[in-house]
C-alpha positions in Angstrom: 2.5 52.6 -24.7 0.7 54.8 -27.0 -1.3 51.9 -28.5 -2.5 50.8 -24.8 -3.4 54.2 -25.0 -5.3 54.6 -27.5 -7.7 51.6 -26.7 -10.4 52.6 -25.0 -10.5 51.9 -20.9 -13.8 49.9 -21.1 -11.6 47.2 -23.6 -8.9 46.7 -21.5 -11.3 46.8 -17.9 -13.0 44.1 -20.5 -9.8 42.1 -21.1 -9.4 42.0 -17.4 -11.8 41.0 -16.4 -11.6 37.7 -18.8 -8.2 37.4 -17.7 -9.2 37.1 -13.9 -12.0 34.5 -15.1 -9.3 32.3 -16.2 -7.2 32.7 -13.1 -10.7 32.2 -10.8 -10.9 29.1 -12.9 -7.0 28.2 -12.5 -7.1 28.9 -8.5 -10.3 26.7 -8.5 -8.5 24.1 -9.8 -5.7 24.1 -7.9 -7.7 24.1 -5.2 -9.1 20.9 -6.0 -5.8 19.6 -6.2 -4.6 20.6 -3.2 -8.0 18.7 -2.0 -7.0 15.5 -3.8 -3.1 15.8 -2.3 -4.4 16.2 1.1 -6.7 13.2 0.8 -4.0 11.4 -0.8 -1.6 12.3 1.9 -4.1 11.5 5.0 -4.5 8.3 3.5 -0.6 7.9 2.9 -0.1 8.8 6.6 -2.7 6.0 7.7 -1.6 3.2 6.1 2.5 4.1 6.6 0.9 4.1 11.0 -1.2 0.7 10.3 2.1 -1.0 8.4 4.1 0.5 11.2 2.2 -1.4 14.0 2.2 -4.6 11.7 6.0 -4.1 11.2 6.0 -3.5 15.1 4.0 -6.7 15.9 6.1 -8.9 13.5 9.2 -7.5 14.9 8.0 -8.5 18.2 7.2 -12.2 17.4 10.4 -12.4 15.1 12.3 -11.3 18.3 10.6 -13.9 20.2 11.3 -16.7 18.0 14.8 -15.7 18.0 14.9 -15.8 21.3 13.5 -19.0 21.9 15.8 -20.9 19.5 18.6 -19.4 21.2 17.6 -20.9 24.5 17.0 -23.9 22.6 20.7 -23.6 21.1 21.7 -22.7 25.0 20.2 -25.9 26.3 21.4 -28.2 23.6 24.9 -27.0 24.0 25.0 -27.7 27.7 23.5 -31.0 26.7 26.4 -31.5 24.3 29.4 -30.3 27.0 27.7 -32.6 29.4 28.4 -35.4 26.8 31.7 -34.3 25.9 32.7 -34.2 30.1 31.5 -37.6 30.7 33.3 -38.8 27.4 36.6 -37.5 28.5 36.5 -38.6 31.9 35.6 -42.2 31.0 38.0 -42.2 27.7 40.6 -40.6 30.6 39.9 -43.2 33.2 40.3 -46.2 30.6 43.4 -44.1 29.3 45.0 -44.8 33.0 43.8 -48.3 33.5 45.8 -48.6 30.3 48.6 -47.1 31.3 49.1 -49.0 34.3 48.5 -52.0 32.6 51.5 -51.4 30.2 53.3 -50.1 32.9 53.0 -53.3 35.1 53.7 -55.2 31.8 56.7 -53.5 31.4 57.9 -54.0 35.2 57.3 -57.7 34.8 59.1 -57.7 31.5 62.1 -56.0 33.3 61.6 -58.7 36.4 62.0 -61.4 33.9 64.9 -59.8 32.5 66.5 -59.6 35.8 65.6 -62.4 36.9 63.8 -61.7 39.6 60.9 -64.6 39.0 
């Protein structure tokens, strides 16, 4: 304390001033920075809104195309059941003309056995 004393006050108003120089010079450059951030933020923010409305958009189409193959899926389904009803009821129609085939063969098997021709 007695050595900051001892200096005279025009040194240390002297020093001082230098000092503030080089924090004018620091604030000046942070300044800039905080310039360049803000730029580099502005343009950040646009291109995260024009890729959000692109995501949007190809969200949109993707949903239609979805949505169109599964109606296509729907349709070709009901095609396909429609197929599969007309198969059973003509594989269970010739199912019973079988069937009474065998049994009428089995009657006139039993006839014969009887005697009955």
């Amino acid at each position: 304390m007695a050595a900051v004393m001892a200096e005279p006050l025009e040194n240390r108003v002297e020093r001082l001033e230098s000092d503030m120089a080089h924090v004018r010079a620091d604030i000046a450059d942070i300044r800039l920075d905080i310039r360049e951030l803000r730029d580099a933020v502005v343009s950040l923010s646009d291109k995260i809104q024009t890729g959000d409305a692109s995501l949007r958009d190809e969200m949109h189409k993707g949903d239609a195309d979805l949505r169109n193959e599964i109606a296509g899926l729907r349709d070709e389904m009901h095609q396909g059941f429609e197929t599969l009803r007309h198969e059973l009821t003509r594989t269970s129609l010739s199912d019973r003309i079988w069937t009474l085939l065998m049994g009428a063969a089995i009657l006139l098997v039993m006839a014969h056995g009887f005697k009955w021709f």
